[in-house]
N, C-alpha and C positions, 0 to 999 in steps of 0.2 A: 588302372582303368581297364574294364572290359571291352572288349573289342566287338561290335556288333558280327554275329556268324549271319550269312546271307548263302538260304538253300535254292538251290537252281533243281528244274525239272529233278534231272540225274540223282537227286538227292530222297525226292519221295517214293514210298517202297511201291515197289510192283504189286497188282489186284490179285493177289492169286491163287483164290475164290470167290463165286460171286456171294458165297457164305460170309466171307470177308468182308469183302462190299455193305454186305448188309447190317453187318456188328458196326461197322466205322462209313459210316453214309456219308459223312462230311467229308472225310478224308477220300473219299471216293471219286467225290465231285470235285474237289481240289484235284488228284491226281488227274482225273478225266480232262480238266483244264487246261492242268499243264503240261500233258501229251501234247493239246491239241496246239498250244501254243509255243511248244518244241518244234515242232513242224511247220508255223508260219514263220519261225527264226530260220530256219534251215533252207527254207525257200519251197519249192514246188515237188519237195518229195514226198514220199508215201512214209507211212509211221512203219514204226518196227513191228512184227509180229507181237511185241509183248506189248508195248503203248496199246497198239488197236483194242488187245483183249482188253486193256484197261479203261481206253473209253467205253467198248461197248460191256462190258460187268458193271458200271457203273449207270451206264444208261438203263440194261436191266433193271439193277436193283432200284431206281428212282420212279421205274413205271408201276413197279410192284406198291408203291408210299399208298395209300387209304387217305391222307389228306389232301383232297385234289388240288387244293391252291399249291401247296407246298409241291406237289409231282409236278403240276404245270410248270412253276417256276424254273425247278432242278431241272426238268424235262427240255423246257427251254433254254436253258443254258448251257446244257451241254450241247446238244444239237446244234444250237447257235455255234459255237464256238468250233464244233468240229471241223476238220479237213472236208474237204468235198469228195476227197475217195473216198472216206466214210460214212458219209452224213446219210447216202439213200439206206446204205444197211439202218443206221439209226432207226430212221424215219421208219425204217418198214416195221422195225421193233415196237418204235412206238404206237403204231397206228394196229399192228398184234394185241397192242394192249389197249386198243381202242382209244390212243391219243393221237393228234394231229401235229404236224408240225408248226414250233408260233408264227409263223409264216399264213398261213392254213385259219390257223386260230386266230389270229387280228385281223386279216380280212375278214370274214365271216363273222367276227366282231363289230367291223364297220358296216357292212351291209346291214349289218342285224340293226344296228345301229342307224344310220341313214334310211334305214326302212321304217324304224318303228317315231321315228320324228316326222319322218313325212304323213306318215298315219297320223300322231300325236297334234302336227302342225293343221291338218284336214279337218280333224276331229272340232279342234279348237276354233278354226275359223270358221265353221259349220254353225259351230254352238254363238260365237258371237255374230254373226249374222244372223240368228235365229232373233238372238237378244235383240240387237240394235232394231229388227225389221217389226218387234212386240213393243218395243218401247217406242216408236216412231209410227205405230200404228193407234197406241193407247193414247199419245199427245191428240193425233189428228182427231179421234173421237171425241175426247175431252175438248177441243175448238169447235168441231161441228154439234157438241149440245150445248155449244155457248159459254162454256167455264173458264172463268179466268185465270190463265195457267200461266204461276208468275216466274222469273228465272229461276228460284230454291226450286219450284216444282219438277222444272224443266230437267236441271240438276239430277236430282234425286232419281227420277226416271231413267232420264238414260244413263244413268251411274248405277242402277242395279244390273245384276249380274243372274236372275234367280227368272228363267222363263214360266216356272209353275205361278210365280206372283205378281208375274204380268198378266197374265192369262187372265188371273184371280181379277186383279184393279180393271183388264178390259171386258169381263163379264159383270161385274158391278158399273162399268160407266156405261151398259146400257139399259140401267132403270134407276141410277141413282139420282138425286134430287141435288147433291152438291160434292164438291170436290173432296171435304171430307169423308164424306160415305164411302166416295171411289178408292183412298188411298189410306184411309183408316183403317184401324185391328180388325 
């Protein structure tokens, strides 16, 4: 029976180039990892001279990626994960390369976000109080020329959604002769 092998940190090779780095991207980001999380087993110390260069070759080459979602992602996971003596060097690479920290990027995310619902949410009740105040206008007309406006009518009225076709039935119900003319083709 084979025995399962179980590699620790110590076992992935050192980054060492960021030429390297760039040939084995994946293996980069796993090393970069697992620096970073040699260093939270160890407690509160600082990495080796040789881990840091391999988190940050790694963080390089993931800024350099042309597919933003995939740089974002990589970009954020390493950063994410690094030690905090290292992370402001990161950050400062990444922001060199004109990326932010996910930190940075999901805030900015929600605001953007929470901003453009509160617009979306404005927008929307604007437009249905336009409706509701054209269809509640078109009934009152339709009463005040005496039209028998039965509940299907009533219905249908303020169950549209379309202000250009209220507009349309409350300019026709001031010369038309009966409720069909008002809300006919």
């Amino acid at each position: 029976m084979l025995r399962p092998v179980l590699l620790g940190p110590r076992d992935l090779p050192h980054l060492a180039s960021v030429d390297y780095a760039r040939e084995h991207l994946l293996l980069a980001v796993l090393v970069a990892l697992a620096r970073s999380a040699e260093v939270d087993a160890r407690g509160p110390r600082d990495l080796t001279p040789e881990a840091e260069a391999d988190v940050l070759r790694a963080a390089e080459v993931v800024t350099e990626l042309t597919d933003p979602r995939q740089r974002q992602r990589l970009a954020s996971l390493i950063e994410g994960a690094a030690p905090a003596a290292i992370r402001a060097t990161i950050l400062k690479l990444l922001e060199k390369r004109g990326m932010r920290s996910l930190e940075i990027i999901r805030e900015e995310g929600r605001s953007e976000g929470r901003a453009e619902g509160r617009n979306e949410g404005r927008a929307e009740g604007r437009n249905e109080g336009e409706v509701r105040g054209e269809a509640r206008t078109l009934l009152k007309l339709l009463r005040l020329r005496c039209f028998v406006v039965d509940d299907v009518t009533v219905e249908r009225i303020l169950g549209t959604t379309e202000v250009a076709l209220l507009d349309q039935w409350i300019e026709r119900s001031l010369s038309a002769r009966s409720l069909a003319e008002v809300l006919g083709g």
